[in-house]
C-alpha positions in Angstrom: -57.1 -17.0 62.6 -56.2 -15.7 58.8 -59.4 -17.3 57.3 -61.9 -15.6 60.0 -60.0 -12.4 59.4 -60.4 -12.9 55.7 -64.2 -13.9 55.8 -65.1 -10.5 58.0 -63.2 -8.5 55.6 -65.3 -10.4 53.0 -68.7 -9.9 54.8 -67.4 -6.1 55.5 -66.5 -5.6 51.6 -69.8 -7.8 50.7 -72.0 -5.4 52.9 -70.5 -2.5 51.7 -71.3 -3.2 48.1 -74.3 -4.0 48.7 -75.1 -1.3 51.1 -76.6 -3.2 54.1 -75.3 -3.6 57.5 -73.5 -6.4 58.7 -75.9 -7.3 61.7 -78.4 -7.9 58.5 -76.2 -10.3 57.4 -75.6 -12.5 60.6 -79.1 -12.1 61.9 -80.4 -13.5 58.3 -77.0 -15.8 58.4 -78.5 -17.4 61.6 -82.0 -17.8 59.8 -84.0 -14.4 61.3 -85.3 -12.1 58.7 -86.1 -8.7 59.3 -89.0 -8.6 57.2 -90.6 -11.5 59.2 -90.0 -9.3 62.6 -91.2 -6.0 61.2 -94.4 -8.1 60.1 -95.2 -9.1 63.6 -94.6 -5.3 64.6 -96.7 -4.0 62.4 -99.6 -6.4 63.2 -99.4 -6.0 66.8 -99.7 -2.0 66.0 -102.7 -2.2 64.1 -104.1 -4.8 66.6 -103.5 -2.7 69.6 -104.3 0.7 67.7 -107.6 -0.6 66.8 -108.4 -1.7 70.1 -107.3 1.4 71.9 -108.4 4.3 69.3 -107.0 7.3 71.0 -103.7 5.8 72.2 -100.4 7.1 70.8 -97.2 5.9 69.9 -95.5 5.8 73.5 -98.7 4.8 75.1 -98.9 1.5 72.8 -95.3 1.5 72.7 -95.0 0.7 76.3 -98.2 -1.7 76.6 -95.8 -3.9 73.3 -92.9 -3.7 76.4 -95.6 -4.9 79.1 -96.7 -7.9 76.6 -93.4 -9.3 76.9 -91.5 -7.3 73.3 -88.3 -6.1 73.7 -88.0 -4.1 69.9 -86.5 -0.9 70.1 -88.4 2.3 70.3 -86.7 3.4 67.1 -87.6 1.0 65.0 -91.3 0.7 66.2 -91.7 4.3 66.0 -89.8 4.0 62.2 -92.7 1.0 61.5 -95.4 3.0 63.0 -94.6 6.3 61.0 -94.4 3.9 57.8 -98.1 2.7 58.6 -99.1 6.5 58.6 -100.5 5.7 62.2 -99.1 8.7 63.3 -101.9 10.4 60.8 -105.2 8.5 62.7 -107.9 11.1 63.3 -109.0 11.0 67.3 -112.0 9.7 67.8 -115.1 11.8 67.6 -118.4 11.2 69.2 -120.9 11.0 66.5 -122.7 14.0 65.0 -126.2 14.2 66.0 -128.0 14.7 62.3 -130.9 16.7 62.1 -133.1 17.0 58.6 -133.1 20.4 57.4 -136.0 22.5 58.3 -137.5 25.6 56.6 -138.1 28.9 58.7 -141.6 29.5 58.2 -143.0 31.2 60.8 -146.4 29.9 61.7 -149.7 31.8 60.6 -151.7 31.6 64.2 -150.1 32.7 67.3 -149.4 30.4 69.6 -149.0 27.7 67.2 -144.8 27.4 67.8 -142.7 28.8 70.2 -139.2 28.6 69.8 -136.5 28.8 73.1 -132.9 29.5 73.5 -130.8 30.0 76.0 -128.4 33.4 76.8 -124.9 34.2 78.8 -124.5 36.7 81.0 -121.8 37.6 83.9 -123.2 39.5 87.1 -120.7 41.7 88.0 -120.5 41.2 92.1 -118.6 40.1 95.0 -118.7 36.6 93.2 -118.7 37.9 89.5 -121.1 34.6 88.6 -122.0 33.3 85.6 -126.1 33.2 84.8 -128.2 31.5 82.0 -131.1 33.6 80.4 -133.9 31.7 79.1 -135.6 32.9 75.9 -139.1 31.8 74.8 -141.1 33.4 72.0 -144.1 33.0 70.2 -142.8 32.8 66.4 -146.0 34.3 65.0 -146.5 37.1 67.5 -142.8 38.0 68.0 -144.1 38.1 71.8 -141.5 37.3 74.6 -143.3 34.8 76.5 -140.6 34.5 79.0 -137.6 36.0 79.2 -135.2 35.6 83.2 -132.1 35.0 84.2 -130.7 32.3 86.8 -128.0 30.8 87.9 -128.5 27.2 86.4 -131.6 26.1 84.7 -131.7 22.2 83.8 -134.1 20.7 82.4 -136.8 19.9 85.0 -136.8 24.1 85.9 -137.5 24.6 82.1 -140.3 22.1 82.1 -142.0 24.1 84.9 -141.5 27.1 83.3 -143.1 25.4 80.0 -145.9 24.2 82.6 -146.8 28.3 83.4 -146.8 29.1 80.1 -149.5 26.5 79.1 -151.6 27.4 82.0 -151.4 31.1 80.7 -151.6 30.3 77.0 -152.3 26.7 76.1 -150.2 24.2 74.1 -148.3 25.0 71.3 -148.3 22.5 68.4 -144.8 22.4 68.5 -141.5 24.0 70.1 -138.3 24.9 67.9 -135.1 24.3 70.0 -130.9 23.5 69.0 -129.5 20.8 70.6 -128.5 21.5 73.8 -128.1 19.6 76.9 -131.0 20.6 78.4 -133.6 20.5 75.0 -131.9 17.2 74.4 -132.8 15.9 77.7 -135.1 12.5 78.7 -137.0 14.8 81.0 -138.0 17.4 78.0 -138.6 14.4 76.0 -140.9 12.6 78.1 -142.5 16.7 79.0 -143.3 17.3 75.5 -145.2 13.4 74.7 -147.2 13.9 77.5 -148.3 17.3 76.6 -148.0 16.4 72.8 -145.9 19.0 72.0 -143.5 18.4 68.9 -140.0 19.1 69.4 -138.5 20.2 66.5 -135.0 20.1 66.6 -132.5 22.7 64.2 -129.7 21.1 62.3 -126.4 21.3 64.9 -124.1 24.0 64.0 -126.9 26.3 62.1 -128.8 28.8 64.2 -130.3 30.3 61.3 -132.7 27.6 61.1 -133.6 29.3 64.5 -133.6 33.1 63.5 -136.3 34.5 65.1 -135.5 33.5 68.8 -131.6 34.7 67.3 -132.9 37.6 66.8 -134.9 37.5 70.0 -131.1 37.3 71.6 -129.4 40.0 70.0 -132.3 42.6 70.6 -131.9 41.6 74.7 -127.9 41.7 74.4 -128.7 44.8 72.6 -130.8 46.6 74.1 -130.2 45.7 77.5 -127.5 43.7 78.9 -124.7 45.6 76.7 -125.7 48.9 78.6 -124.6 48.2 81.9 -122.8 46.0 84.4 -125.3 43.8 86.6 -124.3 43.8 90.5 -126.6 40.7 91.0 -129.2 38.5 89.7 -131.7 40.1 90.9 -130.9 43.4 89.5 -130.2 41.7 86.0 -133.6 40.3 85.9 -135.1 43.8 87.2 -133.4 45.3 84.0 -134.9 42.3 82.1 -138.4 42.8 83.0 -138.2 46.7 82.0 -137.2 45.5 78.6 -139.5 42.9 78.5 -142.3 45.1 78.6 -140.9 47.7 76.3 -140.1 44.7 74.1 -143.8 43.3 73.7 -145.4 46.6 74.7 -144.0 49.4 73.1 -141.0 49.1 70.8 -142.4 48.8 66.8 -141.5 45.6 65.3 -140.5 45.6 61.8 -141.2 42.1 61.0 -144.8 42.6 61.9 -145.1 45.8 59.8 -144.0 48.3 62.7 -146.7 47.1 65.3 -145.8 45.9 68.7 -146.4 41.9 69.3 -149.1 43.0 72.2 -150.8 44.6 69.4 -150.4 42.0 67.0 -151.8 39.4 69.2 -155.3 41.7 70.4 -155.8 41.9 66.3 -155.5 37.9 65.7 -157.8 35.6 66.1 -156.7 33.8 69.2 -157.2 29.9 69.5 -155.4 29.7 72.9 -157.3 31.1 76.0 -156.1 32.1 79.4 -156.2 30.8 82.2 -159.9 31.8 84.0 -158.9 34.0 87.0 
């Protein structure tokens, strides 16, 4: 009874000079290392951290319990902040990359158009949410077609793309950002069988698409910031009154203070109209 008194106030004395705990010493006393252990956690981290990307600690914490591993949460959760797992960016879906594209505005009209969409609230008994659809003519200036609806996916812009070509004729290409509906298989397989080339801006720089940016903030500002809209179709009413003062009447500065009408009569036109 004296010597196992003596030998735990030995291991007691031994750990405190040493500065470890006493369950270190029996557990490595009856041949288990901590080290050993902490290796398995860590491997079974990384294992299940790469295999579930945007799990977090207590997520993969409890899926180690489900596997049949009883550690404690503290000392995974010490072994996990140690492997900087805590710092893991969450995955991303990749960036679409574009190559960088000059804004040159073509020298014939009708040679690219460029389209973009606008947001608007109608202010009614539903106070809904409309899309505006922008097209232009980037040598002109001219809004080819400019209304409002509530949704337009891709298969109503291709129709609308389908009028304009009756009217005009094909444009060599189309300038467009990358959303959903420009992105589309159905705009995709439009523009090959019309042979239309989509050119695509770089995501996340609108410059690259100034003129139908410009296009927008002349509608939002001189027309749907000057009044609330009761419904859709008094918002596109108000549209087409500044559609027509837009290609008709207003000076254009770009285009040396003529109107895009005007531009268009004095340029030799390769496009022609439809017969009547």
């Amino acid at each position: 009874m004296m010597d196992s008194i003596a030998s735990s106030d030995s291991v007691r004395r031994k750990s405190r000079v040493l500065g470890i705990r006493r369950q270190t010493y029996y557990v490595r006393k009856q041949g288990h290392r901590p080290e050993q252990e902490d290796e398995r956690i860590i491997e079974q981290l990384h294992k299940v951290t790469k295999q579930f990307v945007a799990w977090g600690f207590w997520m993969t914490f409890h899926y180690l319990r489900n596997q049949g591993y009883l550690w404690n949460h503290k000392r995974v959760y010490r072994i996990w902040k140690n492997e900087a797992l805590h710092l893991r960016k969450p995955p991303k879906r990749a960036k679409l990359k574009r190559l960088f594209q000059d804004l040159l505005a073509p020298e014939k009209v009708n040679e690219g158009w460029a389209m973009d969409f606008v947001s608007e609230w109608v202010i009614g008994e539903q106070q809904q949410r409309v899309r505006i659809i922008n097209i232009m003519d980037e040598h002109s200036r001219k809004a080819l077609w400019t209304e409002a609806k509530k949704s337009i996916p891709a298969e109503d812009l291709t129709n609308i793309l389908d009028k304009l070509i009756e009217w005009r004729g094909c444009p060599a290409y189309i300038r467009c950002d990358n959303g959903p509906e420009f992105i589309s298989d159905k705009l995709a397989l439009w523009a090959a069988d019309k042979k239309v080339e989509l050119k695509f801006i770089q995501p996340g720089k609108p410059t690259q698409n100034g003129l139908i940016e410009r296009l927008n903030g002349t509608l939002r500002t001189e027309c749907l910031n000057l009044e609330w809209f009761e419904n859709l179709d008094h918002l596109n009413q108000r549209i087409q009154e500044w559609w027509n003062v837009y290609n008709y009447i207003r000076p254009h500065s770009s285009i040396e203070f003529k109107t895009p009408d005007d531009l268009e009569k004095n340029s030799t036109l390769y496009f022609k109209p439809v017969a009547a």
